[in-house]
C-alpha positions in Angstrom: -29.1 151.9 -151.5 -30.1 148.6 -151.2 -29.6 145.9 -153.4 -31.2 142.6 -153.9 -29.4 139.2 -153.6 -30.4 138.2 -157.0 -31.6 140.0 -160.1 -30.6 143.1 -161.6 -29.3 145.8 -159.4 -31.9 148.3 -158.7 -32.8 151.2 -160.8 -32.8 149.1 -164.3 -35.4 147.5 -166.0 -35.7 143.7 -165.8 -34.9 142.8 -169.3 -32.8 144.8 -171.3 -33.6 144.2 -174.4 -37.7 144.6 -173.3 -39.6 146.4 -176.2 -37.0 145.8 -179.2 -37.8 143.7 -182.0 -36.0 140.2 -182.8 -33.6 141.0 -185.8 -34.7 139.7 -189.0 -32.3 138.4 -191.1 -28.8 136.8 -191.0 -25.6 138.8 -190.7 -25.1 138.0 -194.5 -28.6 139.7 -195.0 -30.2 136.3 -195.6 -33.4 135.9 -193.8 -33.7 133.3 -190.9 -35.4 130.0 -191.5 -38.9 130.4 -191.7 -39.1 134.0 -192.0 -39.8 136.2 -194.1 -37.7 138.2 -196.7 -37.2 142.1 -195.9 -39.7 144.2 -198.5 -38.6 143.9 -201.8 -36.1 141.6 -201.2 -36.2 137.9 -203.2 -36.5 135.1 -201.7 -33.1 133.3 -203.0 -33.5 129.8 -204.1 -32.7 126.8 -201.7 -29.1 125.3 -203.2 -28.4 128.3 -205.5 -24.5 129.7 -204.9 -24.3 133.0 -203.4 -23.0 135.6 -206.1 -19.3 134.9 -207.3 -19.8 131.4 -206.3 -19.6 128.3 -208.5 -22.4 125.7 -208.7 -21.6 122.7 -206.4 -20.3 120.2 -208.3 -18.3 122.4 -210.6 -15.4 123.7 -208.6 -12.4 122.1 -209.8 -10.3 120.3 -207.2 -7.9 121.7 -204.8 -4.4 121.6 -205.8 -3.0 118.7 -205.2 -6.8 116.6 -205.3 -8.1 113.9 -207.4 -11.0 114.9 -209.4 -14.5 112.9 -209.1 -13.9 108.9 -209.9 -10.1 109.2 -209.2 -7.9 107.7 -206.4 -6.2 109.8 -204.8 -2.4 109.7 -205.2 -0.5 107.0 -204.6 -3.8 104.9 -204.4 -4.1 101.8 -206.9 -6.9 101.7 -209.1 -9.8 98.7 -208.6 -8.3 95.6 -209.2 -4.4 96.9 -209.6 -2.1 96.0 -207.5 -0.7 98.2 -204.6 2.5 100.4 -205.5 6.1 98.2 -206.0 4.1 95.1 -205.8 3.9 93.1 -209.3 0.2 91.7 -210.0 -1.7 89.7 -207.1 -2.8 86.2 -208.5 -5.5 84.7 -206.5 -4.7 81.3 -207.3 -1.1 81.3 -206.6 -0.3 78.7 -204.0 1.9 79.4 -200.6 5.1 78.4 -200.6 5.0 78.9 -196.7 2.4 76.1 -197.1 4.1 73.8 -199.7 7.4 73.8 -197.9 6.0 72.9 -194.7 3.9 70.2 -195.9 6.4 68.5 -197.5 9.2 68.6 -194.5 5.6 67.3 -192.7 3.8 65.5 -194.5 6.7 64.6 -197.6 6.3 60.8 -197.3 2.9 60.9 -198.2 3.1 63.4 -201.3 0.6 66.0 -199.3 3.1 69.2 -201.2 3.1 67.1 -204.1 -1.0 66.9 -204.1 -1.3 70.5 -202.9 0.6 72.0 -205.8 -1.5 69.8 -208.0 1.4 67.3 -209.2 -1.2 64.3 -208.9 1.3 61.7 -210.4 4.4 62.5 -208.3 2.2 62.4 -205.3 1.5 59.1 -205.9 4.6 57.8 -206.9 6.1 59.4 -203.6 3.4 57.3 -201.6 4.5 54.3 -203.3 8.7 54.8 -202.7 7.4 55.2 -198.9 5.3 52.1 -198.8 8.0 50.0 -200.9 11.1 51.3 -199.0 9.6 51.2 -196.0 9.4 54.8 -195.2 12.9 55.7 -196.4 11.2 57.5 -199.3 10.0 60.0 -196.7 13.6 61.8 -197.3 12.8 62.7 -200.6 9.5 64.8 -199.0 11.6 66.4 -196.4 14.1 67.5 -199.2 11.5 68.8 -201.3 10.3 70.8 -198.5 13.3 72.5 -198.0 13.7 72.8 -201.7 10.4 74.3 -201.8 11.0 77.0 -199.1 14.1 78.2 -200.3 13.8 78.1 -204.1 13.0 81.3 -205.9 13.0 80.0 -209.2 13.1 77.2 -211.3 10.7 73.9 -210.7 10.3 74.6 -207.1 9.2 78.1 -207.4 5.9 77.1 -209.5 3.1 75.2 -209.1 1.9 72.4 -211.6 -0.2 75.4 -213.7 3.3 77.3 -213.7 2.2 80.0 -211.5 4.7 81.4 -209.1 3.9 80.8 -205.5 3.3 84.0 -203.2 5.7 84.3 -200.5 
């Protein structure tokens, strides 16, 4: 017997499933999109749970979840700060910044301006310009002073804030 290259092998019909009808409804007994329901079936409504099943929306969590409008754990809340960290000021000053501008910049009273001590800054230009730049030690100190110093007068700026790190 003979058989040809391609194709079914001889003796069966060409498609196997020739003369059966297309099934009509889901396994779950749903019917497909855009057919019809079996006779005397309902057609269920679009969104509606299937029996046993709770609205969505109204399933509590999983163990262990937030529920709606919660962080999930070990997340801050809006505007809190991050866990072990105190509150974040946004106006605190660098001390990074402070420190180095005055081991910098010292003679001139930049650290002194930038922490908002307007009169000191001035008075440091002045020792500078009057000793002839032998004032600039007392910048360079205060810079150190400034980078090292976790509390006390260099730890704050001129609105008492404590600078961020």
């Amino acid at each position: 017997m003979s058989q040809p290259p391609y194709g079914p092998p001889s003796g069966q019909p060409e498609d196997p499933y020739a003369g059966q009808q297309p099934p009509q409804a889901q396994p779950d007994g749903q019917p497909y999109p855009g057919q019809q329901p079996y006779p005397g079936q309902e057609q269920p409504f679009a969104g509606q749970p299937y029996p046993g099943q709770q609205p969505y929306g109204t399933q509590p969590p999983y163990l262990g979840q937030p529920y709606p409008g919660q962080p999930y754990p070990g997340q801050p809340y809006a505007g809190q700060a991050p866990y072990g960290y105190g509150p974040v000021d946004p106006y605190a000053k660098s001390k990074l910044a402070a420190g180095l501008l005055g081991i910098f910049l010292g003679s001139l009273g930049i650290h002194r301006f930038y922490l908002g001590y307007t009169g000191i800054g001035v008075a440091q230009i002045l020792v500078t310009i009057f000793t002839c730049g032998l004032g600039g030690v007392w910048g360079f100190v205060e810079g150190i002073l400034y980078l090292t110093a976790t509390q006390g007068t260099y730890a704050v700026d001129a609105q008492g804030r404590p600078l961020r790190a």
